[in-house]
C-alpha positions in Angstrom: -30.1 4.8 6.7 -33.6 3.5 5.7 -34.1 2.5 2.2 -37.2 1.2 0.8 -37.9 -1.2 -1.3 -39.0 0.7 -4.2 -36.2 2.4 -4.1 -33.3 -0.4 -3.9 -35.9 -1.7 -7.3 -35.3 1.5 -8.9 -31.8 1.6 -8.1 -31.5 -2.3 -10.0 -33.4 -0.6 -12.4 -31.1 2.3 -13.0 -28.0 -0.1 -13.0 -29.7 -2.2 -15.3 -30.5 0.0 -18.2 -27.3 1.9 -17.9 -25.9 -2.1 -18.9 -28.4 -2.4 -21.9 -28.4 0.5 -23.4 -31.1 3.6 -24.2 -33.3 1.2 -26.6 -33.7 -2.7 -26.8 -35.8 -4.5 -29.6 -38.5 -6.6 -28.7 -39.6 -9.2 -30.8 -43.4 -10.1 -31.6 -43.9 -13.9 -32.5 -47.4 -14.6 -34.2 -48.2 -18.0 -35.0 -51.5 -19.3 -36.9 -52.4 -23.3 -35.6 -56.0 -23.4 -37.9 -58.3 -20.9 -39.8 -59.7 -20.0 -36.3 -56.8 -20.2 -33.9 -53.8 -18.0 -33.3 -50.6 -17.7 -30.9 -49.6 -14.5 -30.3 -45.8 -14.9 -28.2 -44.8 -11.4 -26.2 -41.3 -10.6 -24.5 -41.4 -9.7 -20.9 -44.5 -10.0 -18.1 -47.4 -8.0 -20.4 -50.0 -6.5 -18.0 -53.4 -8.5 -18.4 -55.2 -5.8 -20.0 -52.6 -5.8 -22.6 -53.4 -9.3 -23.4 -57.0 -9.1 -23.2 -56.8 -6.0 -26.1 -55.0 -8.1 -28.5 -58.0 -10.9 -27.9 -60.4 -8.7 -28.9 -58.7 -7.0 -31.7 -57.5 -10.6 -33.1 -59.6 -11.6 -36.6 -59.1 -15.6 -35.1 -62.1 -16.6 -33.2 -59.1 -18.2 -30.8 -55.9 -16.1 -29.5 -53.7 -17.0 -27.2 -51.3 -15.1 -25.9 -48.1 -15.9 -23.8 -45.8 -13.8 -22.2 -42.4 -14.2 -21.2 -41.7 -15.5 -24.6 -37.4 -15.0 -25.7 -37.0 -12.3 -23.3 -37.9 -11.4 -20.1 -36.5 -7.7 -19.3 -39.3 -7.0 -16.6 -43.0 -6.1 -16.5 -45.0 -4.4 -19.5 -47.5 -2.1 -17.7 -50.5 -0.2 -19.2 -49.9 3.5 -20.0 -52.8 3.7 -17.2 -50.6 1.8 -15.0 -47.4 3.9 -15.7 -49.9 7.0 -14.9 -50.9 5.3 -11.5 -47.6 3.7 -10.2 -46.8 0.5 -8.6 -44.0 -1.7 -7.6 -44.2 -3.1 -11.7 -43.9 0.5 -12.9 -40.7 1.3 -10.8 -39.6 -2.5 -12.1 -40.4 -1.9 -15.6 -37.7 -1.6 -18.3 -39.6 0.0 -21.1 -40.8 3.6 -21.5 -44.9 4.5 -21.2 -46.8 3.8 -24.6 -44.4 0.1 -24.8 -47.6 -2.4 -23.8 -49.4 -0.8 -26.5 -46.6 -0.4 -29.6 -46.7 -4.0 -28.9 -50.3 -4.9 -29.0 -50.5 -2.9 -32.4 -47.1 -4.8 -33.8 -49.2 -8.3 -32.6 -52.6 -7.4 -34.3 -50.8 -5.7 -37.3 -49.2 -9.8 -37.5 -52.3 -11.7 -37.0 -54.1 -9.4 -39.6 -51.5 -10.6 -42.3 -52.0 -14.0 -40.5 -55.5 -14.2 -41.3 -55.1 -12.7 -45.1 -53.0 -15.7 -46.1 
């Protein structure tokens, strides 16, 4: 029998969720170093575009943001990228909509960052 790839990854996949659980929480560290410059610390691989929206949403002229940060469950794809497919889609551990609930918890932070 031939197997793919993708498939032997979705089978891991399957095995590895049925070992977690249905839901998992993900934690959101925000950090503030000066008046201008924040840390932003995701769980997981976060797709670049991910990222890239909580820079431009941040109110600190500076915002970095690391991944892999506590936990590392698997990729963090776009809901454009769960739409498309990929090897990271099949991969991924979290349901379509994640990336984003998790750019909204990290600017929600850095707004009460920046009101203090």
């Amino acid at each position: 029998t031939n197997i793919t790839f993708l498939t032997k990854v979705a089978a891991v996949k399957t095995l590895d969720l049925a070992s977690l659980g249905a839901t998992r929480p993900m934690e959101v560290q925000v950090f503030r170093l000066d008046r201008e410059t924040a840390i932003v610390c995701l769980p997981c691989e976060i797709f670049v575009e991910l990222g890239l929206a909580i820079k431009r949403a941040s109110p600190f002229r500076h915002t970095m943001v690391i991944s892999v940060c506590n936990d590392r469950p698997s990729y963090v794809p776009t809901q454009k990228a769960f739409a498309e497919g990929s090897y990271e889609v099949t991969n991924a551990r979290v349901a379509p909509g994640a990336g984003e609930m998790l750019v909204a918890a990290a600017v929600k932070l850095l707004g009460s960052l920046k009101a203090e």
